[in-house]
N, C-alpha and C positions, 0 to 999 in steps of 0.2 A: 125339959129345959130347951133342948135345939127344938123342941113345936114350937114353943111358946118365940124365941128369937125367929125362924122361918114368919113366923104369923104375925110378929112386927116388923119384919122386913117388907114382907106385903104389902100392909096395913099404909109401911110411909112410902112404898114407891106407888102405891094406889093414889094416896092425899097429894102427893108431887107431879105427878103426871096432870090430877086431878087439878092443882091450880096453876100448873101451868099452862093449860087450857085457858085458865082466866086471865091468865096477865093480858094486858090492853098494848092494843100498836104502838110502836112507837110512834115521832111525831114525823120521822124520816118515814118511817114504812109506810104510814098513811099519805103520805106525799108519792111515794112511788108508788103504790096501787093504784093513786089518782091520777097517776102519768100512765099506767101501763091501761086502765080503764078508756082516756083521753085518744089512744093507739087505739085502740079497737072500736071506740065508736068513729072515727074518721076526724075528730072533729081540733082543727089546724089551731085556733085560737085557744080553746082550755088547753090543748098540748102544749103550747108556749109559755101559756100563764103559768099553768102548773110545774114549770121548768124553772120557769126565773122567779115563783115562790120559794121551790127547793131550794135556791141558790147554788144548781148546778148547770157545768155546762154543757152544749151540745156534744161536745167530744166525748163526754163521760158518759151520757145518756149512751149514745153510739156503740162505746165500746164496753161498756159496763153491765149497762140495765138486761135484766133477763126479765121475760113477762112469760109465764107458764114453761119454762123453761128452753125459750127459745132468745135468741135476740132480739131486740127493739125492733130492729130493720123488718130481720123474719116472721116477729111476729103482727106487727100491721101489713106486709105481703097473704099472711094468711086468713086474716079477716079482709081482704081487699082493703085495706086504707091506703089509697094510692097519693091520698093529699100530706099525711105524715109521712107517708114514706118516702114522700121524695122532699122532705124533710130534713129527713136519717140518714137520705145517700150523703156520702163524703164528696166533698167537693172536688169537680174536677179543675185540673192544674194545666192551664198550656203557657209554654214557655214558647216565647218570641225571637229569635233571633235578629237583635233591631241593626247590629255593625253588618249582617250579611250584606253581599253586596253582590246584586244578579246582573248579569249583563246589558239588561235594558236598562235599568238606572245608574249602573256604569257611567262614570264622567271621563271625557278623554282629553288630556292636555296636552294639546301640541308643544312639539321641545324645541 
C-alpha cells in the first residue's frame, strides 16, 4: 500500500512539474522580457515603447526590473548599452540658491 501511495505521489509531482512547464507567460512577463530583450540590444526607441506599452514607469523600471538577475541599469552596463543606460541613470538634481547674494551683485544704498 505505502508503494503504491509513494508511486502516486511521483506519478503527480512528475504530471505538475510537467505542466507547469507548459503554462504560457503571462501578458506582463512577456512585456518585461521585451523590455529586458530592448536593454540588451541598445535599442532607445523599442525600450520606450515597450515601457509606455506596459504602462509602467521609469522609476519602476529603475528600481524594480531585474533582467538575468541583475538590475536594469546593470544589466545594459553589461551588454555595453550606453544609450539605455543613460536612460536608467536617475536624474541629477541641482539646487540653485536664487535669494544668495554675492558681493559683486550687492546693491549699496547710501543712508
Amino acid at each position: 500500500m505505502k508503494a503504491k501511495l509513494i508511486t502516486c505521489a511521483l506519478a503527480l509531482t512528475a504530471s505538475l512539474s510537467a505542466s507547469a512547464s507548459s503554462i504560457p507567460q503571462t501578458y506582463l512577463e512577456t512585456q518585461l522580457v521585451g523590455i529586458c530583450e530592448s536593454i540588451r540590444d541598445d535599442h532607445v526607441g523599442k525600450f520606450q515603447h515597450r515601457v509606455a506599452q506596459a504602462h509602467l514607469r521609469m522609476k519602476t523600471i529603475r528600481e524594480k526590473l531585474v533582467c538575468n538577475q541583475m538590475s536594469a541599469y546593470d544589466f545594459a552596463m553589461h551588454y555595453d548599452s550606453f544609450n539605455v543606460a543613460s536612460k536608467l541613470q536617475v536624474p541629477a538634481v541641482s539646487i540653485t540658491d536664487l535669494a544668495r547674494v554675492t558681493p559683486e551683485s550687492a546693491v549699496h544704498i547710501a543712508e
